[in-house]
DRENDOTOR-127457 format. One record per residue: x, y, z of N, C-alpha, C in turn. Coordinates in steps of 0.02 Angstrom, whole numbers, padded with zeros to 5 digits, always signed. Layout:
REM residues N
XYZXYZXYZ ...
//
This chain:
REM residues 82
-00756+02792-01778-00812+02806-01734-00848+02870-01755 -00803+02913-01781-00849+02966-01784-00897+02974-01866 -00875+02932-01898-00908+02898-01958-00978+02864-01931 -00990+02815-01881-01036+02783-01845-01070+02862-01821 -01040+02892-01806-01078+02951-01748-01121+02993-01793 -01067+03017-01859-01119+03059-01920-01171+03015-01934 -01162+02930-01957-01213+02905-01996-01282+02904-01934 -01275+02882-01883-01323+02886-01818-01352+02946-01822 -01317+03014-01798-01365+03070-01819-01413+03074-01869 -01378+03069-01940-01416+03095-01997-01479+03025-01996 -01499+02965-01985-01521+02912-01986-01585+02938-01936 -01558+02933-01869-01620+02963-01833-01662+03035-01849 -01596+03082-01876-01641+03142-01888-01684+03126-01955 -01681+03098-01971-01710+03086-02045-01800+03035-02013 -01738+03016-01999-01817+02944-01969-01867+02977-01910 -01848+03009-01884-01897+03040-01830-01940+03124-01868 -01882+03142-01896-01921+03232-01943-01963+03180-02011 -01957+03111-02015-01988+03088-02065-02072+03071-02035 -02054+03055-01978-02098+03028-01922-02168+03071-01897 -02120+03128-01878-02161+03206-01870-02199+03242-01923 -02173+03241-02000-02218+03257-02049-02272+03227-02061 -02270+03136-02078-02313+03085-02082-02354+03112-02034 -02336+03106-01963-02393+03086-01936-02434+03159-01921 -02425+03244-01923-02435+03267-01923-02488+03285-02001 -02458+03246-02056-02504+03242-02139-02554+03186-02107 -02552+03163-02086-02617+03100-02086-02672+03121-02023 -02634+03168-01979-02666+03169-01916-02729+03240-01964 -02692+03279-02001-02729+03336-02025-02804+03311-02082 -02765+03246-02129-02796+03221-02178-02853+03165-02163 -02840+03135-02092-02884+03068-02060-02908+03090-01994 -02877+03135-01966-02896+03143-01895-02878+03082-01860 -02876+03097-01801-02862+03058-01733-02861+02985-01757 -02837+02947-01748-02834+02870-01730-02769+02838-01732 -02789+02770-01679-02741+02732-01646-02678+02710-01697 -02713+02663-01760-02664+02627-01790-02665+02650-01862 -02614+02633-01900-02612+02664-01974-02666+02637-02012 -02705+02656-02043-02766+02639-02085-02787+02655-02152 -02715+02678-02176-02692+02670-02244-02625+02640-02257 -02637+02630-02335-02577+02572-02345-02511+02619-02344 -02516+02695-02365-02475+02731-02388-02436+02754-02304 -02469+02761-02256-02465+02761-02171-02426+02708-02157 -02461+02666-02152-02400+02595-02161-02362+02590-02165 -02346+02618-02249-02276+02610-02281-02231+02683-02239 -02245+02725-02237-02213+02778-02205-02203+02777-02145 -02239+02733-02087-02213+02730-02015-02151+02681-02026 -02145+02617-02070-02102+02565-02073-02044+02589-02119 -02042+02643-02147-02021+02674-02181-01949+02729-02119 -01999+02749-02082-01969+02807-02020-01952+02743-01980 -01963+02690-01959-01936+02657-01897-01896+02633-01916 -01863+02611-01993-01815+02597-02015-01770+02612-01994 -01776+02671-02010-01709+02733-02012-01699+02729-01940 -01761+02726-01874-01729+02736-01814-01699+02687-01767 -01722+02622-01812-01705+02576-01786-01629+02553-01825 -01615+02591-01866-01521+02578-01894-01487+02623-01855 -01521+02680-01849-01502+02757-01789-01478+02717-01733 -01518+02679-01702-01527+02672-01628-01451+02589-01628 -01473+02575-01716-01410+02509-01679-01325+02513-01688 -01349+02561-01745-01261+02608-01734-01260+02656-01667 -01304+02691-01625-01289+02722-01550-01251+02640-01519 -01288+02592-01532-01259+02539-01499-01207+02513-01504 -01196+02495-01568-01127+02477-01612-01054+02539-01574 -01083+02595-01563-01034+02653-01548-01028+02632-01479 -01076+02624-01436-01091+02601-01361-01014+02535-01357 -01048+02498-01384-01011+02457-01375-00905+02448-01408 -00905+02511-01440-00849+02526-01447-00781+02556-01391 -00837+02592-01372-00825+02630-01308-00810+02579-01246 -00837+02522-01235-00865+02494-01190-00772+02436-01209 -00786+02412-01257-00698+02389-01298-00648+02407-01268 -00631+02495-01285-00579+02531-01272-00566+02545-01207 -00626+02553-01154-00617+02541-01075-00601+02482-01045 -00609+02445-01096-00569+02368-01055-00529+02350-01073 -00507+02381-01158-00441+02362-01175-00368+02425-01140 -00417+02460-01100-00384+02513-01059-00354+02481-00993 -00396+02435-00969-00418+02407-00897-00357+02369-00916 -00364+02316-00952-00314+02268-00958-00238+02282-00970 -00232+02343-00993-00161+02370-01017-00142+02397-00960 -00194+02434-00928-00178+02452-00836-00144+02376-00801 -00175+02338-00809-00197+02309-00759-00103+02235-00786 -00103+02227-00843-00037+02184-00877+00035+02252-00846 +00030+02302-00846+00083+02333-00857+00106+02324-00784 +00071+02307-00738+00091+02321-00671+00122+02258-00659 +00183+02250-00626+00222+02217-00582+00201+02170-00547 
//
């Protein structure tokens, strides 16, 4: 788990400080607007949601580890009793 926990950190910090440069370089270089309107924008938002969207499914993958060990808790409570 705590292998899941390092890779989750470094994944989101990467994908979101990747997120914050991009869009802070394009906001300086294009000014204001809604949707990416270069190809290189594009590639660098899908690029950062990558990363947050592997971030966000190992938080889950870990979620659901946790979620395991409380019921394989429950049940060992729950068999041991008389």
């Amino acid at each position: 788990m705590k292998r899941r926990y390092k890779a989750m950190n470094i994944m989101l910090v990467i994908g979101v400080s990747l997120w914050i440069i991009e869009t802070v370089f394009f906001l300086i270089r294009d000014g204001w607007h809604m949707k990416a309107i270069s190809s290189e924008e594009q590639m660098l938002d899908y690029i950062s949601e990558t990363f947050i969207n592997i971030g966000i499914i190992l938080f889950a993958s870990m979620l659901l580890s946790i979620v395991k060990m409380f019921v394989n808790a429950k049940t060992t409570e729950i068999s041991v009793e008389p």
